[in-house]
ChimeraX commands (.cxc) that place a marker at each C-alpha (Angstrom):
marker #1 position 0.00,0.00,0.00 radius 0.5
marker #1 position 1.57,3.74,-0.93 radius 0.5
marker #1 position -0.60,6.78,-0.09 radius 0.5
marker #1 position 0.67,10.32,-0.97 radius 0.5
marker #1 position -0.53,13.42,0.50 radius 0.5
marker #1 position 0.23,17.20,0.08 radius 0.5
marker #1 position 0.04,20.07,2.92 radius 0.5
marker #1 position 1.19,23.57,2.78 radius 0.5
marker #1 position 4.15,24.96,5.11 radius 0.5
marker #1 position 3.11,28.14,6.54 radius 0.5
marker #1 position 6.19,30.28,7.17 radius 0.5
marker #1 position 5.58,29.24,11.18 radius 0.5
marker #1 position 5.71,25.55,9.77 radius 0.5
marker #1 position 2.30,25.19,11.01 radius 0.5
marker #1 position 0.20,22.35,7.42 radius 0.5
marker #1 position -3.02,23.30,5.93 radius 0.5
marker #1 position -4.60,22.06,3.14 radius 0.5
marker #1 position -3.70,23.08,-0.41 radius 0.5
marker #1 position -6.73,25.43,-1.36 radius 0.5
marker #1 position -4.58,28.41,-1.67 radius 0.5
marker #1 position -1.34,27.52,-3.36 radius 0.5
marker #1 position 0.98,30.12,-4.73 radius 0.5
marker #1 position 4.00,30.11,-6.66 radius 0.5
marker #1 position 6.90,30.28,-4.25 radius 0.5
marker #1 position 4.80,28.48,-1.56 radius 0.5
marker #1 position 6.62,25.30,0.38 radius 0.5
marker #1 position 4.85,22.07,0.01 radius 0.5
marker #1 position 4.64,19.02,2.65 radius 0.5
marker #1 position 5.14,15.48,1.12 radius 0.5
marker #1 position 4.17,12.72,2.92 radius 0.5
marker #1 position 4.29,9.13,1.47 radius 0.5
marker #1 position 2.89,6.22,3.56 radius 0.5
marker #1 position 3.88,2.78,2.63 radius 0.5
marker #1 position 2.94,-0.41,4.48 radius 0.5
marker #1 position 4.92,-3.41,3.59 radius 0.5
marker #1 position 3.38,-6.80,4.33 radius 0.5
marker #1 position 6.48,-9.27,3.84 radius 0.5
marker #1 position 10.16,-8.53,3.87 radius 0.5
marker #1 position 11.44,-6.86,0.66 radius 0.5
marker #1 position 15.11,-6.24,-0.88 radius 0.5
marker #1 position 16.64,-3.83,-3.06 radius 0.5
marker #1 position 13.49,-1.29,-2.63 radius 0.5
marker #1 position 12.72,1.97,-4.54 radius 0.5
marker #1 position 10.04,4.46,-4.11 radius 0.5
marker #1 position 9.64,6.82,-7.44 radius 0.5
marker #1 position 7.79,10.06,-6.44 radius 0.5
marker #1 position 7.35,11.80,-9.75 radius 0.5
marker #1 position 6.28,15.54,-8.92 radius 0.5
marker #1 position 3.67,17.10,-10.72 radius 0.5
marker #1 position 5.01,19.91,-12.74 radius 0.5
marker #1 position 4.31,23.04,-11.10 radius 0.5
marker #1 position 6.20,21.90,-8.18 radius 0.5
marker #1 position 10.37,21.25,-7.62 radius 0.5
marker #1 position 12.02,19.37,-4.44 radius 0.5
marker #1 position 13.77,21.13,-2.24 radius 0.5
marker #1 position 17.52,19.78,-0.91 radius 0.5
marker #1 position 17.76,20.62,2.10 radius 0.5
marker #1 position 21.57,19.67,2.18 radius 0.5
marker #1 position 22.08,23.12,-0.31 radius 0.5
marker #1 position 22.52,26.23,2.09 radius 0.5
marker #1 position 20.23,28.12,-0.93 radius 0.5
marker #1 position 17.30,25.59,-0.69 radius 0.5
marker #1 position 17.60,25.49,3.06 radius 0.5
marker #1 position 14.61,26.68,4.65 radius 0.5
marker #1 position 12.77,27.18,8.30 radius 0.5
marker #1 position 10.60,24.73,9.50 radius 0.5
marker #1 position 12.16,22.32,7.53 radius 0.5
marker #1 position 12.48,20.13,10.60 radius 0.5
marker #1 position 9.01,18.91,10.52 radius 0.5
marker #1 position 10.04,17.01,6.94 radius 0.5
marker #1 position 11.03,13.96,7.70 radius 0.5
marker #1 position 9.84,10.69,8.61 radius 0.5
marker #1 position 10.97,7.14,10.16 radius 0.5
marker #1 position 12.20,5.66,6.38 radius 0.5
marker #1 position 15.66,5.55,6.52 radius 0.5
marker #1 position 17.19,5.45,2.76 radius 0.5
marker #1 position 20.21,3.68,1.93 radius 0.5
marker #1 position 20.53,6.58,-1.46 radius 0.5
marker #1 position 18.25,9.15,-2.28 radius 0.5
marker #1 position 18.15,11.23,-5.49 radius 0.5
marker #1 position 15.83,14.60,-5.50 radius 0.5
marker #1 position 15.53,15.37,-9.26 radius 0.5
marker #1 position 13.63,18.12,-10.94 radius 0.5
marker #1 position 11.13,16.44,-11.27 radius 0.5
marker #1 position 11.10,13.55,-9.22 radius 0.5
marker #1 position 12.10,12.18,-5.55 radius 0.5
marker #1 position 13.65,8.83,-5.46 radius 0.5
marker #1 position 14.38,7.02,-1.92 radius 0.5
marker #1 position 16.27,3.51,-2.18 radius 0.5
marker #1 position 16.57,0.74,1.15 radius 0.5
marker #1 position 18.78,-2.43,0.29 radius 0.5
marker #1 position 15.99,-4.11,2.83 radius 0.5
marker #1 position 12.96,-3.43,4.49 radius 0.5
marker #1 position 10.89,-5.46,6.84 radius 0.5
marker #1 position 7.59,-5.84,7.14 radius 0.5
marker #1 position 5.54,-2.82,8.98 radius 0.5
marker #1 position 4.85,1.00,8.07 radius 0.5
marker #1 position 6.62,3.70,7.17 radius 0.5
marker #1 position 6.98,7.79,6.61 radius 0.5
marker #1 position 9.34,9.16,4.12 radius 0.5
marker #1 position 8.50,12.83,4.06 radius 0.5
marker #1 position 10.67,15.87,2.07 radius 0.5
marker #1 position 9.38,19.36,0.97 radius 0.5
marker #1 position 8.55,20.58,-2.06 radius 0.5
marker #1 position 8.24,24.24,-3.61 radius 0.5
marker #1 position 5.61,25.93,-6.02 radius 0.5
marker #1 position 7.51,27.47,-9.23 radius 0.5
marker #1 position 5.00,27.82,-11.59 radius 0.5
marker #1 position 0.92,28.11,-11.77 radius 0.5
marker #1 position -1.26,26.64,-13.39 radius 0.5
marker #1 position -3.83,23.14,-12.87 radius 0.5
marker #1 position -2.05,19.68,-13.60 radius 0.5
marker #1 position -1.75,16.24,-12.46 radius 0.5
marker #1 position 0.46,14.39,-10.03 radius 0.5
marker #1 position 1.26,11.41,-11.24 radius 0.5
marker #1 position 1.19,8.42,-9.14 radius 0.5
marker #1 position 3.74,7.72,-6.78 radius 0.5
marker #1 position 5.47,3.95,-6.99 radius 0.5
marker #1 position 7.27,1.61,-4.75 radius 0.5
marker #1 position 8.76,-1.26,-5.92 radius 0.5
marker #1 position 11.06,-4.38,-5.12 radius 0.5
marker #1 position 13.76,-3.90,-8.34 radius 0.5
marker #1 position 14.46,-7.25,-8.78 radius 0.5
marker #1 position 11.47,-8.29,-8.77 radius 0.5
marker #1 position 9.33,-5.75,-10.20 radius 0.5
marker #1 position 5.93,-7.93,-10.06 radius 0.5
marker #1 position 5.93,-6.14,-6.73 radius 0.5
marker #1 position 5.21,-3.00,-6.49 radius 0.5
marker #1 position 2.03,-0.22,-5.47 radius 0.5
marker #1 position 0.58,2.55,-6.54 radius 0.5
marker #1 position -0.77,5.81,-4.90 radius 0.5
marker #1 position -3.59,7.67,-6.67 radius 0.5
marker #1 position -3.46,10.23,-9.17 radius 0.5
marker #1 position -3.84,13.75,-7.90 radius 0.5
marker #1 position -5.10,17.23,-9.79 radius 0.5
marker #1 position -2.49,20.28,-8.21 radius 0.5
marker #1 position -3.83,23.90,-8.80 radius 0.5
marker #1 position -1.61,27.29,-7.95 radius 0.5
marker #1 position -1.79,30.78,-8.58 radius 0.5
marker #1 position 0.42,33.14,-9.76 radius 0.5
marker #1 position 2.31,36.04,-7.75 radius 0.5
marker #1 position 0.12,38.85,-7.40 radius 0.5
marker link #1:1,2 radius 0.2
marker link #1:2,3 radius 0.2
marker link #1:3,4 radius 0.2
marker link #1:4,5 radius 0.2
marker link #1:5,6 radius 0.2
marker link #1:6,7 radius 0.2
marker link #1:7,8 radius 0.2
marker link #1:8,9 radius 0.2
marker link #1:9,10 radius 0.2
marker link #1:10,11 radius 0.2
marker link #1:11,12 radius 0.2
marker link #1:12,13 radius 0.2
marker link #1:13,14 radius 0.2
marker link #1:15,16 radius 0.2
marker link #1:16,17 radius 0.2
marker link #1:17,18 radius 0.2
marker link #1:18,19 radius 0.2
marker link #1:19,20 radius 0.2
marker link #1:20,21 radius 0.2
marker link #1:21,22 radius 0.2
marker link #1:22,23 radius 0.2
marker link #1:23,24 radius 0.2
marker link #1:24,25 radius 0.2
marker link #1:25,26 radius 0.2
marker link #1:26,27 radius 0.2
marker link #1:27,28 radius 0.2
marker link #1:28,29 radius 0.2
marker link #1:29,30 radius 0.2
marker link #1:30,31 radius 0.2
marker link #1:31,32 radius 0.2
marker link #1:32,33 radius 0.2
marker link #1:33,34 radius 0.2
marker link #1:34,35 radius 0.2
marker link #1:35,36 radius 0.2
marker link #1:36,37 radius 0.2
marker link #1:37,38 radius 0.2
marker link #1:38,39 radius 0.2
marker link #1:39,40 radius 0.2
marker link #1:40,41 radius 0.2
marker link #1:41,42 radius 0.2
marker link #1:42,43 radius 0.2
marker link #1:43,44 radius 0.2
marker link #1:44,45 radius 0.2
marker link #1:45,46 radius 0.2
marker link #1:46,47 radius 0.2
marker link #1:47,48 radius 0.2
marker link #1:48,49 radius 0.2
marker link #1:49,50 radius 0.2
marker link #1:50,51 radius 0.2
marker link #1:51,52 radius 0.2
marker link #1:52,53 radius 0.2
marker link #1:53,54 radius 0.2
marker link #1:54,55 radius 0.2
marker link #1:55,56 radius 0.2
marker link #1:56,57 radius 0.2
marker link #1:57,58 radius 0.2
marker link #1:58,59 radius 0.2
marker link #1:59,60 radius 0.2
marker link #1:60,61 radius 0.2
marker link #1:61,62 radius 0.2
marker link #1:62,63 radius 0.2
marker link #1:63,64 radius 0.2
marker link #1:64,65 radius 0.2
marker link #1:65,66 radius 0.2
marker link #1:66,67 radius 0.2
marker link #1:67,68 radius 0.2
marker link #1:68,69 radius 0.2
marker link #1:69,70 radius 0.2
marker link #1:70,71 radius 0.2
marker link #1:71,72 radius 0.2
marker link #1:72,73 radius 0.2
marker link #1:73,74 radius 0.2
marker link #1:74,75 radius 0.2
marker link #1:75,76 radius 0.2
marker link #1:76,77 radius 0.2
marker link #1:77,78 radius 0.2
marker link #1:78,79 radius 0.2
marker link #1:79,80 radius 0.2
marker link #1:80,81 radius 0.2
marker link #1:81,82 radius 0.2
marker link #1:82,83 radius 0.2
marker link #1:83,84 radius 0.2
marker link #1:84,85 radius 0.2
marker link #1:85,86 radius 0.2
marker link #1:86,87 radius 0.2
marker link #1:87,88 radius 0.2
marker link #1:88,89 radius 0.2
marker link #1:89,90 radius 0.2
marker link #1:90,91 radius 0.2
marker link #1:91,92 radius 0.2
marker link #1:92,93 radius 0.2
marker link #1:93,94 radius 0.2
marker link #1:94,95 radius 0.2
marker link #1:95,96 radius 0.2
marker link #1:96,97 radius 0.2
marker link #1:97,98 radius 0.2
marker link #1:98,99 radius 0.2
marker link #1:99,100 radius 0.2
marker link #1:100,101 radius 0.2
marker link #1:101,102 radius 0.2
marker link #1:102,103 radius 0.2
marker link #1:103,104 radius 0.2
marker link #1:104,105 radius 0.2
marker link #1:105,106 radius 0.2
marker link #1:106,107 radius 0.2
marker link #1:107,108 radius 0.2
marker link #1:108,109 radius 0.2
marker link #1:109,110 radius 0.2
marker link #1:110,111 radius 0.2
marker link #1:111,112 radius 0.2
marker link #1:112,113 radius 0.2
marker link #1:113,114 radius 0.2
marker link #1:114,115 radius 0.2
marker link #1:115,116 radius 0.2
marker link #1:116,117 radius 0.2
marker link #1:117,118 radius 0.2
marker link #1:118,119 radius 0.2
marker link #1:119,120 radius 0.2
marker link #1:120,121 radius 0.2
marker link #1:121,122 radius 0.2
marker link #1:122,123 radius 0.2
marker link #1:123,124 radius 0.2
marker link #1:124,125 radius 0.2
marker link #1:125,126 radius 0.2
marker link #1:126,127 radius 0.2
marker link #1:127,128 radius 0.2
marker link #1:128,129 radius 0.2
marker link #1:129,130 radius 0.2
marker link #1:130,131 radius 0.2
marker link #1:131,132 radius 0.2
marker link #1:132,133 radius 0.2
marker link #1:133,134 radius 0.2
marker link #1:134,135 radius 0.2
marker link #1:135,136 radius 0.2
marker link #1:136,137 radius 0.2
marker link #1:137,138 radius 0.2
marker link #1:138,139 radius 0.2
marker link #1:139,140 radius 0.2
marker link #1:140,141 radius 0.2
marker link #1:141,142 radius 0.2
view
């Protein structure tokens, strides 16, 4: 099971719900995964829909207050934050739930589609989950 959710990060680092996204605004993702069996050689794919861009917070320019709150009890073995994607690797995982969490920022406006988020076991790639689809609307600056 992989569900993906999005929150705004108020500048206090206080989440509310995305009704009012802006370009420039921060952007809480949360995957949670629950894995039934034990699994090797994981990966978990979050493509980004394309208004939004991940932030590194290991860049002193993308660094950013409340940032703390972004995290989560996965621990990856190699993580990649793309342009347009988030990708968290664990050589094994046992069986139980888990939080990977990172933030994201607004840089453009406009009404598109998230695609699903994927975990899967790379050698064996007949398992593997899918979250759901999800429309993303933002404004511009005013």
């Amino acid at each position: 099971m992989l569900q993906r959710t999005y929150q705004k990060m108020n500048d206090d680092g206080s989440l509310t719900n995305l009704n009012s996204l802006g370009v420039g605004d921060r952007v809480l993702v949360t995957l949670q995964l629950e894995v039934r069996q034990p699994a090797h050689f994981v990966a978990v794919d979050d493509a980004l829909p394309a208004t939004f861009e991940a932030i590194n917070p290991e860049f002193k320019t993308q660094a950013v207050r409340g940032a703390s709150s972004a995290s989560g009890d996965w621990f990856s073995d190699y993580r990649e934050l793309r342009r347009d994607r988030a990708l968290f690797f664990r050589n094994h995982l046992a069986p139980g739930p888990y939080t990977i969490a990172y933030l994201a920022r607004v840089r453009a406006a406009g009404e598109v589609t998230a695609p699903p988020a994927k975990i899967e076991e790379m050698y064996h790639p007949d398992r593997f989950g899918l979250s759901e689809a999800v429309k993303v609307k933002s404004t511009a600056l005013e």
